[in-house]
LOMILO-122054 format. One record per residue: y, x, z of N, C-alpha, C in turn. Coordinates in steps of 0.02 Angstrom, whole numbers, padded with zeros to 5 digits, always signed. Example, Ala and Ser with C-alpha at 12.3 -4.5 7.8 and 13.67 -1.06 7.14 Angstrom:
2
-00284+00660+00390-00225+00615+00390-00165+00660+00390
-00112+00642+00354-00053+00684+00357+00002+00645+00394
//
This chain:
403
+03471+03743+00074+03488+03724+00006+03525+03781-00027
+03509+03802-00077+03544+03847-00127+03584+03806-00180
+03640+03850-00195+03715+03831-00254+03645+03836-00340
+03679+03817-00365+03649+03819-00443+03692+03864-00467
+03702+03939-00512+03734+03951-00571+03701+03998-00622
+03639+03977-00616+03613+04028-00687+03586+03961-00713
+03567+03947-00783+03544+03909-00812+03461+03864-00805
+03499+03812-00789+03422+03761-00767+03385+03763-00818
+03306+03780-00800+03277+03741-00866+03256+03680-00901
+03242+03666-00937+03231+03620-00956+03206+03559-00932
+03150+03566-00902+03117+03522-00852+03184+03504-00780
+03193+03552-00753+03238+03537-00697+03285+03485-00742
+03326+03497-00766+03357+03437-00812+03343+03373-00825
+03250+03376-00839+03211+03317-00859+03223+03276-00799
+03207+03286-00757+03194+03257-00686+03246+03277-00625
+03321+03296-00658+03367+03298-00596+03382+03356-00574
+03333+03375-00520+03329+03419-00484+03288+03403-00428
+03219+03477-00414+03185+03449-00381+03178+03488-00308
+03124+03450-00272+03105+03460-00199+03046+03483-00191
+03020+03547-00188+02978+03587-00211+02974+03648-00170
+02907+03685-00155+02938+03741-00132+02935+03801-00176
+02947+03859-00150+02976+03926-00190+02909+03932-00242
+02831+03920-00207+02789+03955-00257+02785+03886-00305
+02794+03818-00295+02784+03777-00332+02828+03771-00383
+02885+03798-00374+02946+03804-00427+02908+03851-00467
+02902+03893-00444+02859+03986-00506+02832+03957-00536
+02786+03894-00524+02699+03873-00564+02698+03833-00603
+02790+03805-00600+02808+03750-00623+02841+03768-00699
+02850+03836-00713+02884+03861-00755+02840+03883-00801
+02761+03886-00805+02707+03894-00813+02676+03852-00842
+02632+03890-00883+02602+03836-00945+02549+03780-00912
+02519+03717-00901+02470+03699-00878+02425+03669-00891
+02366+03652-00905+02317+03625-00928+02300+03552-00927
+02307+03514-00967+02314+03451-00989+02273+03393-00987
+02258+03365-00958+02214+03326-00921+02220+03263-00999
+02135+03228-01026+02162+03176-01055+02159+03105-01023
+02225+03070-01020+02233+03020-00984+02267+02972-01031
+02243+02904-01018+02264+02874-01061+02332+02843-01094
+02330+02829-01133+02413+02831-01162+02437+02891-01175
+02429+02953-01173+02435+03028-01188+02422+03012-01278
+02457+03009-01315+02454+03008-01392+02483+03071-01428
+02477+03053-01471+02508+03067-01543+02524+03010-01588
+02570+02999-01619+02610+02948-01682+02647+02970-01732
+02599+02971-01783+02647+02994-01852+02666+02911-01875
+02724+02916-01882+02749+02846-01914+02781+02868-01975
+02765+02827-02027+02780+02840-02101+02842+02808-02095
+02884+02829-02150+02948+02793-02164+02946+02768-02214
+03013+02716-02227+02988+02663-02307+02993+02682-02342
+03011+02740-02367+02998+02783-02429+02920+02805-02459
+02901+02800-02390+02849+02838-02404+02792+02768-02399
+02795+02738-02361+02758+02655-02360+02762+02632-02458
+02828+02634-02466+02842+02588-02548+02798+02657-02581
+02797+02730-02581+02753+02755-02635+02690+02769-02625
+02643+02761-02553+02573+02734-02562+02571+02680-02586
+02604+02638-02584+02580+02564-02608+02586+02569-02663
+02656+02608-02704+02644+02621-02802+02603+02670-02816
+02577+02718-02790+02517+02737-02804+02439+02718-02765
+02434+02653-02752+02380+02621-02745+02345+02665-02685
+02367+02701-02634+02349+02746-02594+02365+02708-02522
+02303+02702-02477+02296+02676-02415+02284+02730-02354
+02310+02730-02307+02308+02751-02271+02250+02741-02203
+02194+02754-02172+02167+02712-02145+02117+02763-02084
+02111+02729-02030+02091+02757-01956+02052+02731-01932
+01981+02793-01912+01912+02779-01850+01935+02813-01796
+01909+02753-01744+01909+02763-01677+01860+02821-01662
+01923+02857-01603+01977+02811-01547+02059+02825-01606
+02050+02835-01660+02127+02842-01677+02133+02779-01711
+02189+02744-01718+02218+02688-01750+02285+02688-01781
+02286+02618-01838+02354+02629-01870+02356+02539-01848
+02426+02540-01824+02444+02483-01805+02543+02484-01871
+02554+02455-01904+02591+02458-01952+02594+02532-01980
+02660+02544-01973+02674+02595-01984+02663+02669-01950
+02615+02649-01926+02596+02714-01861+02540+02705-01853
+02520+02803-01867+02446+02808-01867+02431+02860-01781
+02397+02829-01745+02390+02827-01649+02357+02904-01655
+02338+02938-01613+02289+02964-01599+02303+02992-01532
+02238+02975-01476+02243+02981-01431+02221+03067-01423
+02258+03088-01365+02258+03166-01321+02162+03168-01313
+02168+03228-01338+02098+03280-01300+02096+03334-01257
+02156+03379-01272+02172+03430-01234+02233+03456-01244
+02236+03518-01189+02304+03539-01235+02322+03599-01179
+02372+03622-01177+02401+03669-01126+02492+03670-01132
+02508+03634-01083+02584+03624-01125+02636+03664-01040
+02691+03664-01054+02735+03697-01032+02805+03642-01009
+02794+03603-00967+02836+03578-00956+02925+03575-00951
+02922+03651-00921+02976+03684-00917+03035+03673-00984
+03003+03714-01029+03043+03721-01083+03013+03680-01151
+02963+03624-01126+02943+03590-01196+02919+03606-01245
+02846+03661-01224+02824+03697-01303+02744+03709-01263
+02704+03682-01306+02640+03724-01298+02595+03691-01361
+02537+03674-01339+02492+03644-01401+02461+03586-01374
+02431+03550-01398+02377+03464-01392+02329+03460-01434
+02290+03454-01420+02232+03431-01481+02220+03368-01478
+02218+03319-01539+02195+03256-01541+02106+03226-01578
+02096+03177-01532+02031+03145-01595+02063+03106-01640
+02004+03082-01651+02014+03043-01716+02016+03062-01784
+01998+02998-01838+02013+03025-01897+02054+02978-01924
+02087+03018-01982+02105+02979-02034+02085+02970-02098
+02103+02919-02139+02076+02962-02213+02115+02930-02260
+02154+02956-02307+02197+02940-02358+02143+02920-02437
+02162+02865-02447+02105+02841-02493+02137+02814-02543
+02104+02821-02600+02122+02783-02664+02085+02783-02716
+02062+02709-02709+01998+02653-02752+01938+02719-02717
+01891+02781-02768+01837+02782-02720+01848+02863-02719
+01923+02858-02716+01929+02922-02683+01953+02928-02609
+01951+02976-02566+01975+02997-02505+01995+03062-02487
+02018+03072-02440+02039+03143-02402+02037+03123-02341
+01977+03133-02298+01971+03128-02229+02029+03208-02182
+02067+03170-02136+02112+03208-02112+02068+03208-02031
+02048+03240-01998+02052+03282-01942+02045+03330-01901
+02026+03344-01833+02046+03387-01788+02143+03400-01787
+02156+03361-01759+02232+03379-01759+02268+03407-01716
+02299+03458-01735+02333+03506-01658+02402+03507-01675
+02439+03490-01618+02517+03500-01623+02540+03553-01574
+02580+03595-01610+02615+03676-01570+02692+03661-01576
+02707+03676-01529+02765+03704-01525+02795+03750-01482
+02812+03801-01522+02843+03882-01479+02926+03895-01479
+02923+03939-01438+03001+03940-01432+02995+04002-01441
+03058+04048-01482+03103+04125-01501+03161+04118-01482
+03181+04155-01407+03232+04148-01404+03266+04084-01378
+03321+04056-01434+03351+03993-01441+03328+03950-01496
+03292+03963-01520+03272+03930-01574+03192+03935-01573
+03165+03876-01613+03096+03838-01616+03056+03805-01660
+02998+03811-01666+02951+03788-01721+02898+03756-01694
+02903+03695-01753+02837+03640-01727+02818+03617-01793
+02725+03600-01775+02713+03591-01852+02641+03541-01809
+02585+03502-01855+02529+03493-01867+02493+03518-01909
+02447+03555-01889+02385+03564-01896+02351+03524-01929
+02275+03525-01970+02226+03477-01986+02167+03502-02023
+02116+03479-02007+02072+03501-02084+02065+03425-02116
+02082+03470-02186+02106+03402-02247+02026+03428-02266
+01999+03358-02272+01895+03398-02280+01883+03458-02243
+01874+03512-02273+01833+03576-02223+01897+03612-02229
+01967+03602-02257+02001+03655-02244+02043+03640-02216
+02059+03720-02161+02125+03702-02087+02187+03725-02127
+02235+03680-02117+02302+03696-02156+02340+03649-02111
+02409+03686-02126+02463+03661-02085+02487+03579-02120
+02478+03545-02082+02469+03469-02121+02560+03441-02145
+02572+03469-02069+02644+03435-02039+02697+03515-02021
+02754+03498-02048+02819+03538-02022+02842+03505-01996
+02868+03508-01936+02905+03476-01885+02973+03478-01873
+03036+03465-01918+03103+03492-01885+03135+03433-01863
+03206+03452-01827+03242+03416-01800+03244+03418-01721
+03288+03379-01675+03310+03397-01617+03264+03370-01579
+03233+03410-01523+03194+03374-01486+03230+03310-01427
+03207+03278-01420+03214+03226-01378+03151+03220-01336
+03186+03235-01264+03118+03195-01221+03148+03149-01163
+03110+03115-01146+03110+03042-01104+03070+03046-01067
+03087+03016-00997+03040+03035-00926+03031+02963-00913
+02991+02939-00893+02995+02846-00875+02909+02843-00847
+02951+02845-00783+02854+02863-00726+02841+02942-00748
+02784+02925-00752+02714+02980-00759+02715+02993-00830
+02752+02979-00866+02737+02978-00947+02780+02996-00953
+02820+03066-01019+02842+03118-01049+02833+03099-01120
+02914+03061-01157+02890+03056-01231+02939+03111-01272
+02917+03146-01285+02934+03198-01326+02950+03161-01423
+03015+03176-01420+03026+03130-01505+03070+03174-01537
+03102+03161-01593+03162+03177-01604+03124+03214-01695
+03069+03240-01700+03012+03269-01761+03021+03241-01803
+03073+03270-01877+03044+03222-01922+03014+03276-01982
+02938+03237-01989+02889+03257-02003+02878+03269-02092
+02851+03327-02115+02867+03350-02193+02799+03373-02205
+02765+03367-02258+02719+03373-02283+02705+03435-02320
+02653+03493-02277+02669+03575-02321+02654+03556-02393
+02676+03614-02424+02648+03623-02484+02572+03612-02503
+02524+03662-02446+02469+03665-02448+02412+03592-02449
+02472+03566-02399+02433+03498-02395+02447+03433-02457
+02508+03450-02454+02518+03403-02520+02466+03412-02595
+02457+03494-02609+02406+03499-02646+02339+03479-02654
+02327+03476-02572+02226+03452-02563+02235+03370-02570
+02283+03348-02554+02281+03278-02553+02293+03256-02632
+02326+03266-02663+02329+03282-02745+02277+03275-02776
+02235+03352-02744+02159+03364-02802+02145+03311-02746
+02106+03296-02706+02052+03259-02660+02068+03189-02701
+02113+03163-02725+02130+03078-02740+02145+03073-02807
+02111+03148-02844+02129+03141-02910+02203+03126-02949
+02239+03100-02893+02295+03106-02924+02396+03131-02902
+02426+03132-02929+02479+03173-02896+02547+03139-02853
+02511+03133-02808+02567+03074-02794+02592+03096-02725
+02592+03152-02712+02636+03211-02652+02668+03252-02660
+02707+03273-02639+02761+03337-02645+02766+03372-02600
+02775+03430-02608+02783+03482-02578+02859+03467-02514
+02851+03472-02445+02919+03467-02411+02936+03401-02413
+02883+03343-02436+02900+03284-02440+02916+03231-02366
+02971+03206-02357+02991+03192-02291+02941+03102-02277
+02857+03144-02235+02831+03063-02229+02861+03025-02182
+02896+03025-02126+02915+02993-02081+02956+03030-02020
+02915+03013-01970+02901+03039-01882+02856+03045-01861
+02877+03104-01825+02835+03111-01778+02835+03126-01678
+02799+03096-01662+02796+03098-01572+02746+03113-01527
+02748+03124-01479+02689+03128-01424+02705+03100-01360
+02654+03095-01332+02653+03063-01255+02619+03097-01222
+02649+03116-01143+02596+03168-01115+02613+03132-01027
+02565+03151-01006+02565+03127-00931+02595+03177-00896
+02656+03199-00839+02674+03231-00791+02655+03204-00723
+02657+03251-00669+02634+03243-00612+02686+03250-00566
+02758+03217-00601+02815+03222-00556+02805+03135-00512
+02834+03159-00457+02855+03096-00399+02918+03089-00399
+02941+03018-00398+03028+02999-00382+03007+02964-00315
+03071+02993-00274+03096+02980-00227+03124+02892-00227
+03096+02852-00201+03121+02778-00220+03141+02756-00142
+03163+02697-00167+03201+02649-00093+03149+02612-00079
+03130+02605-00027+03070+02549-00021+03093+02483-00031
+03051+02434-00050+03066+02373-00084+03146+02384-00106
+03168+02412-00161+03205+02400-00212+03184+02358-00267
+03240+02314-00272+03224+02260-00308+03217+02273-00395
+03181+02242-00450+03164+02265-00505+03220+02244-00556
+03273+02177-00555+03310+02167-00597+03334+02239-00603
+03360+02208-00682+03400+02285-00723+03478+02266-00697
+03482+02331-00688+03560+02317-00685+03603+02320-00759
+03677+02313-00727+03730+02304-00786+03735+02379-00836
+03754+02384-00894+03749+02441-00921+03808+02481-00887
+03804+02519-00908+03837+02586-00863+03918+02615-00891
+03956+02616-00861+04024+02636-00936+04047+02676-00977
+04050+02674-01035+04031+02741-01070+04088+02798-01059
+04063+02840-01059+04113+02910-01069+04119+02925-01123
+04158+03013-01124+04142+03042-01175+04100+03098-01205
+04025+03058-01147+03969+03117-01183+03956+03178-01110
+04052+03177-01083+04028+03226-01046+03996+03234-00980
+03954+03283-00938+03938+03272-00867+03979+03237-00817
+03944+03186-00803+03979+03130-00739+03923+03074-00742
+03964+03032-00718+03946+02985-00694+03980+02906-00697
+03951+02880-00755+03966+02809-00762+03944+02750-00741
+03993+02710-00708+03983+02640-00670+04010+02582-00699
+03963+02532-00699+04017+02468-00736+03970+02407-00689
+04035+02394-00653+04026+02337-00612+03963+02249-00643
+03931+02231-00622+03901+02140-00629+03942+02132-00630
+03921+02056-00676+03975+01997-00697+04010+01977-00614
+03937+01970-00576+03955+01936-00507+04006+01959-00474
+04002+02028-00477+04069+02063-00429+04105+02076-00449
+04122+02111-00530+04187+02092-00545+04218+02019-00540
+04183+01974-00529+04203+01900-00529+04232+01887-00445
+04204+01932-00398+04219+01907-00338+04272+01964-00333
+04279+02009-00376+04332+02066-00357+04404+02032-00378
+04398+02013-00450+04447+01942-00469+04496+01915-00421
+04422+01869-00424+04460+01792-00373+04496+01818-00284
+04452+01884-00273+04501+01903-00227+04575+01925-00221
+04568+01944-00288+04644+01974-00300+04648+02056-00291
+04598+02084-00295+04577+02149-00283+04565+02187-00351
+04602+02266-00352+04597+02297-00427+04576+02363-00400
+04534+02407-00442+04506+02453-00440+04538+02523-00497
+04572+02570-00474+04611+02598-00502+04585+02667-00502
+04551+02712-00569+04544+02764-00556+04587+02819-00508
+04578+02869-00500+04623+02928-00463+04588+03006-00483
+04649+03035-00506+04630+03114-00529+04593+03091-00595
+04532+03141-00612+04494+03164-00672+04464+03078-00697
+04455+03044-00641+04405+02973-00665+04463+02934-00689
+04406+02909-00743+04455+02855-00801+04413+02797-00817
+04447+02750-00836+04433+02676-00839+04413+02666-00899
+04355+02638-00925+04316+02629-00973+04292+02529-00994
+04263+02523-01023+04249+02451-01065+04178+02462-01071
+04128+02422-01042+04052+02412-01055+04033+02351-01076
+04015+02316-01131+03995+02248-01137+04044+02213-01095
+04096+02204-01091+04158+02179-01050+04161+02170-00970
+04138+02226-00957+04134+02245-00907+04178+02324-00884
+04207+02300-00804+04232+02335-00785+04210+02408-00768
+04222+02462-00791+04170+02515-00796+04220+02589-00770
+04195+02635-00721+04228+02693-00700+04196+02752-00728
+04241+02814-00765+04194+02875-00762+04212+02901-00713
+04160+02960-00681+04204+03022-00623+04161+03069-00651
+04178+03107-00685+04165+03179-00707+04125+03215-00649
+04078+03262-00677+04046+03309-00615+04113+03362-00616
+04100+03391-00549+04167+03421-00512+04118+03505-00542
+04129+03540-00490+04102+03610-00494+04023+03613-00523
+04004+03647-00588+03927+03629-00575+03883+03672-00528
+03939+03743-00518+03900+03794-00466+03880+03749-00398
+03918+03691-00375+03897+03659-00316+03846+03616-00313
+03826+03614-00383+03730+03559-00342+03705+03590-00342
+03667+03543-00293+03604+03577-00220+03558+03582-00262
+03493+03611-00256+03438+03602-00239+03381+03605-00166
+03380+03554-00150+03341+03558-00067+03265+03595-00076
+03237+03626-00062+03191+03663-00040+03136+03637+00022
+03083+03621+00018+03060+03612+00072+03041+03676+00137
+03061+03646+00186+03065+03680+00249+03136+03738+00241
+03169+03723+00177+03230+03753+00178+03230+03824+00140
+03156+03808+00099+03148+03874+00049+03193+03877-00002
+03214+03918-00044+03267+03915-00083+03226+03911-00149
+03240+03867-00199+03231+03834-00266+03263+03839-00306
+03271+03880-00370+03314+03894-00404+03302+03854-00458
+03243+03833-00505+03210+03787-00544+03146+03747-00525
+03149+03689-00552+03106+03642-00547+03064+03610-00584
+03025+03603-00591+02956+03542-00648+02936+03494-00618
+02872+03469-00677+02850+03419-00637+02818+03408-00591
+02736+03473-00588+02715+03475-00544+02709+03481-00473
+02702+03436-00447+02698+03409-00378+02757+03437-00357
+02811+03395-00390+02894+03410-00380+02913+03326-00350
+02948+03338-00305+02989+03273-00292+03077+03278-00304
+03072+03231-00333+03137+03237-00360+03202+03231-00314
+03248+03269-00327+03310+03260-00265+03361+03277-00305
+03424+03245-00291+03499+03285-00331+03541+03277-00292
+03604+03319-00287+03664+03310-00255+03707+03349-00310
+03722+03288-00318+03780+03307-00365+03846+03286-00377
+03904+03341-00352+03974+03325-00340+04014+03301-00380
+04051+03252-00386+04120+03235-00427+04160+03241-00422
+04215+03224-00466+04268+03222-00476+04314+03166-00459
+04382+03156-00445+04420+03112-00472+04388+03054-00396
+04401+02990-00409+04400+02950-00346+04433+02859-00371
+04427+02827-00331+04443+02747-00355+04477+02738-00289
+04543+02686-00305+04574+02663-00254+04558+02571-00278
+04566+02543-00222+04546+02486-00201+04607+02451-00189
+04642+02421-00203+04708+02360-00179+04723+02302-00193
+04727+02261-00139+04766+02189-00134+04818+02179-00169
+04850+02220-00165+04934+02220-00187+04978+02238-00124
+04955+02226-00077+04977+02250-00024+04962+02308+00013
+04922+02296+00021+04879+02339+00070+04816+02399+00027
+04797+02469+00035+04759+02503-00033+04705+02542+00011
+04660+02561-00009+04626+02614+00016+04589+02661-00039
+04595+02729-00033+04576+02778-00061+04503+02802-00055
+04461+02798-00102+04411+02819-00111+04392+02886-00137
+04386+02939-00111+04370+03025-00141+04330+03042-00142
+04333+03127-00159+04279+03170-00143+04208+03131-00142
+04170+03086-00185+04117+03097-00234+04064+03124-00225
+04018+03106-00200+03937+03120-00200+03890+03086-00215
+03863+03110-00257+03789+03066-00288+03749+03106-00268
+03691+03060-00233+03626+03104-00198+03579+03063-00220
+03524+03091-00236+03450+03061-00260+03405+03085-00234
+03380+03042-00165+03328+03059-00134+03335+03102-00092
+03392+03102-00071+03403+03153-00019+03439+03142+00052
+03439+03141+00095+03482+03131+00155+03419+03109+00211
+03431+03090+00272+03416+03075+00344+03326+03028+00302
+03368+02975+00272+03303+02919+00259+03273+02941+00194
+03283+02967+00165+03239+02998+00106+03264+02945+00042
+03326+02894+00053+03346+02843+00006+03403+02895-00036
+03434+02855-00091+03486+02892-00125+03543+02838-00121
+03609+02891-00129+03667+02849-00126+03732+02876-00179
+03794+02827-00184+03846+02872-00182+03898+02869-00122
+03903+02923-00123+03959+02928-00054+04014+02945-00067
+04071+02927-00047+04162+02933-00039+04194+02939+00028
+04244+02967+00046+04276+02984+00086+04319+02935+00090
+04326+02893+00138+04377+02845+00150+04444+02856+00170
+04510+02861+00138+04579+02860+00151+04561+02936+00199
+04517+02993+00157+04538+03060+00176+04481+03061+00254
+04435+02998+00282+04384+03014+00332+04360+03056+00316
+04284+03050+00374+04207+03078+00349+04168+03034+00274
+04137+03060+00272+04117+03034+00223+04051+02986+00228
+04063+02943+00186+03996+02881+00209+03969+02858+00128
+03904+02833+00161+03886+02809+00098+03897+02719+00064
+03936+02714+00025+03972+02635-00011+03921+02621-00057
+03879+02644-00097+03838+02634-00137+03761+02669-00122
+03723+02616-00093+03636+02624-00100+03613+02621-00176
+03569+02666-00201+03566+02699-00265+03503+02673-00264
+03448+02622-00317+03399+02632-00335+03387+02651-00394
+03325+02692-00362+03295+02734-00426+03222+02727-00473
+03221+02652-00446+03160+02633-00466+03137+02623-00524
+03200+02586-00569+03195+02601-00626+03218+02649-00676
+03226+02729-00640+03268+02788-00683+03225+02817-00768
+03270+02810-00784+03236+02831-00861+03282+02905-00845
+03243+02976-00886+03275+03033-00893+03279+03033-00958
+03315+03087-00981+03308+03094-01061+03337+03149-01068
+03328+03202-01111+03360+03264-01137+03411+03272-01191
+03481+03284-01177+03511+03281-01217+03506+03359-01282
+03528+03332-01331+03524+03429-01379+03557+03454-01356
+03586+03451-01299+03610+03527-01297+03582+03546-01199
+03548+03493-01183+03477+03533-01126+03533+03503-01081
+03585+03441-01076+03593+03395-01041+03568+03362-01012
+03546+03323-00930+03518+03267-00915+03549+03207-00900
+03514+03147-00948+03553+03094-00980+03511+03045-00913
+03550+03007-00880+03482+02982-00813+03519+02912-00824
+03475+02856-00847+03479+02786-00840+03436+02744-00823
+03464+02683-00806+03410+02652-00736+03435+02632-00667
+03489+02689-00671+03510+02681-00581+03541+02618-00581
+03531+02580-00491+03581+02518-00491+03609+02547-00437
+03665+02501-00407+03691+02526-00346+03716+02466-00304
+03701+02482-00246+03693+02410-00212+03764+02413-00168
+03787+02381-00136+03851+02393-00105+03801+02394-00019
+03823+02443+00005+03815+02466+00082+03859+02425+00117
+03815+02427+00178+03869+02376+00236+03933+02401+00240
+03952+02472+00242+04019+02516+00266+04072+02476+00199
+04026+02463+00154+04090+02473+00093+04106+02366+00080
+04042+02350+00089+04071+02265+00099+04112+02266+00157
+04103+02298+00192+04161+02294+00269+04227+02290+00242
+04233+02366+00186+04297+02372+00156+04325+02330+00134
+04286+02305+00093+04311+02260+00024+04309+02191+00059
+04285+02165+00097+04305+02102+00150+04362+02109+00179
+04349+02148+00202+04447+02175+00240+04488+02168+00201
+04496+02193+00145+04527+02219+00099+04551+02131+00069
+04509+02116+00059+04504+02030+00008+04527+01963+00053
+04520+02002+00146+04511+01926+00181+04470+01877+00183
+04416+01877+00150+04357+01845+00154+04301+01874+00128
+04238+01840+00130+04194+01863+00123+04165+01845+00026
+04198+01926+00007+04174+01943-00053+04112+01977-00096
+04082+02005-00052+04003+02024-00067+03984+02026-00010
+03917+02037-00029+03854+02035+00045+03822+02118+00036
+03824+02141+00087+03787+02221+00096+03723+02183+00057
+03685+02247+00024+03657+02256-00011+03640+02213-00097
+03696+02198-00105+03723+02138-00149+03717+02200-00208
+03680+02202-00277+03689+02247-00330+03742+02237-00355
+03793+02306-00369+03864+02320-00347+03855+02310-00444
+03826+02335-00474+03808+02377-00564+03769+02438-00569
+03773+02451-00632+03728+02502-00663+03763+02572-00666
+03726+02611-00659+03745+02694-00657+03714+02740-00707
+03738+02796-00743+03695+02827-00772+03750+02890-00752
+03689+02948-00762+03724+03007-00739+03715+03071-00779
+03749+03117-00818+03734+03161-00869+03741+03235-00825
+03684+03276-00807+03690+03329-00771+03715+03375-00814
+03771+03412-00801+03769+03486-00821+03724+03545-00832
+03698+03568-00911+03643+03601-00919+03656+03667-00900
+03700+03675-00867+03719+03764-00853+03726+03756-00779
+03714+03819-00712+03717+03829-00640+03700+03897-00634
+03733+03912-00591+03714+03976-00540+03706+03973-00467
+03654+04036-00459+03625+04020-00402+03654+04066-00364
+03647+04082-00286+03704+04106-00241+03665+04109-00208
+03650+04177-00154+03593+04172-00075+03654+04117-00047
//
């Protein structure tokens, strides 16, 4: 396993950190060719500004298969494309048509291609189209990208979508009349694309959602907020849960909720298969893994009697059984794992500033840690593998790497 400290990209972020080897990381950073699979879209969704002035200028919006408008959103499914997982920029081509009509005029809109390139730190995204026989930039694309990982599907959002000059003009003459503007803000815009990443899961992990997670302030860590159930049995035992160091006590839907800050970010792993060293990760034929250290710690007490919980590890998909956990050091032991981590339902998401926002996780209480908390209470207050609450975890977008 290699240290992290040069800057993850983007993708590694998307999905954690992955389990990959050296040439699959290189290929992963690499543009790749886009398979069309279904649910792979495009969605321009109009906004009500723009809904209330087709309708005062008597102008309909309207779609042949395979593209569709279901309300406010006009579909069009993926044809091709070559996209870049890594850093979130390449191109798509869509079918379908559209055609903007009014009484027995029209402007048939298609072949639609969406680009987006990166300079540097900064980036440009637009649509493409031929409005009748001419190709013009249909769509300007600004605003912060947002992407979301949930399975095999990659939704790229955050576009809100402006109408060029050029196009506002053909649609003008084509409908006889003037009812577009130049830079005019029609809505949103999104895509859907299929990745070929694998998560590391618990076998039969159960599907309820867990409790929401406790909020921080934005920054890298890791937030927990206990079920009704166990704060209820933590209660009636007479048992309180007391941050220690950097972790602080938070409010979730009235729920009892811990942050613990990530500790060093130079110290997460990336595992390597057969122990190759991995400096970045994607999706392709990447399995996902994290170890990622914290901060700060929770003490446990009766009123009498306390035990110290430290030193902080969150692992995803990684250890002896290939399950994920969090682990603590008991009153200064070895360290064990108190929380079985499922990841079955993990949503990723990209924060603006190339943060990974990870929700979904539950965490089940491990036999070692109901041992505790039975001891601790005098009777029997949870059951090993009893869902403890919900977790979400915000990776640090900066690392360096170290032989």
């Amino acid at each position: 396993m290699t240290r992290l400290t040069s800057r993850v990209s983007l993708a590694l972020l998307l999905v954690g950190v992955g389990l990959i080897s050296a040439s699959a990381a290189t290929a992963a950073t690499q543009t790749v060719t886009l398979k069309s699979t279904k649910g792979d879209q495009a969605t321009i969704t109009l906004n009500k500004a723009t809904k209330r002035a087709l309708a005062k200028n008597h102008i309909s919006l309207k779609a042949s298969k395979p593209a569709s408008r279901k309300g406010n959103n006009a579909i069009f499914p993926q044809k091709s494309g070559k996209w870049n997982f890594s850093n979130t920029s390449g191109s798509v081509t869509y079918n379908g048509v559209t055609r903007f009509v009014r009484r027995k005029r029209s402007v048939k809109v298609t072949r639609l291609s969406f680009t987006r390139t990166l300079k540097g730190k900064k980036s440009s995204a637009s649509l493409v189209a031929l409005l009748g026989k001419r190709k013009v930039t249909l769509l300007s694309l600004t605003g912060k990208v947002k992407v979301k990982l949930k399975g095999a599907k990659e939704t790229v959002s955050g576009f809100t979508a402006k109408l060029s000059k050029r196009a506002a003009a053909l649609l003008n003459s084509g409908l006889e009349h003037k009812a577009f503007k130049a830079n005019q803000k029609l809505g949103s815009f999104s895509l859907v694309l299929t990745s070929r990443a694998t998560l590391v899961t618990k076998p039969g992990a159960p599907g309820t959602p867990g409790a929401p997670a406790a909020p921080g302030s934005g920054a890298p860590g890791v937030g927990f907020a206990f079920t009704p159930a166990v704060q209820t049995a933590l209660d009636r035992s007479g048992l309180s849960v007391t941050p220690l160091g950097p972790a602080a006590r938070s409010l979730s839907g009235g729920l009892s909720g811990v942050t613990l800050p990530v500790g060093d970010p130079s110290n997460v792993t990336v595992p390597g298969l057969g122990g190759a060293p991995v400096a970045s990760a994607g999706y392709d034929n990447g399995t996902l893994t994290a170890t990622v250290p914290l901060s700060g710690g929770l003490e446990l007490s009766n009123g009498t009697a306390s035990v110290s919980l430290t030193n902080p590890v969150l692992s995803i998909g990684t250890g002896i059984d290939g399950s994920s956990g969090l682990y603590f050091s008991v009153d200064g032991g070895p360290e064990l794992k108190l929380f079985d981590i499922d990841t079955a339902q993990l949503e990723a998401a990209a924060t603006p500033n190339g943060e990974l926002d990870l929700n979904g996780l539950l965490a089940e209480v491990s036999g070692e840690f109901a041992g505790t908390i039975n001891q601790l209470a005098g009777r029997q207050a949870v059951q090993p593998g009893q869902v403890a609450g919900g977790l979400t975890l915000i990776v640090p977008s900066g690392a360096a790497q170290h032989p």
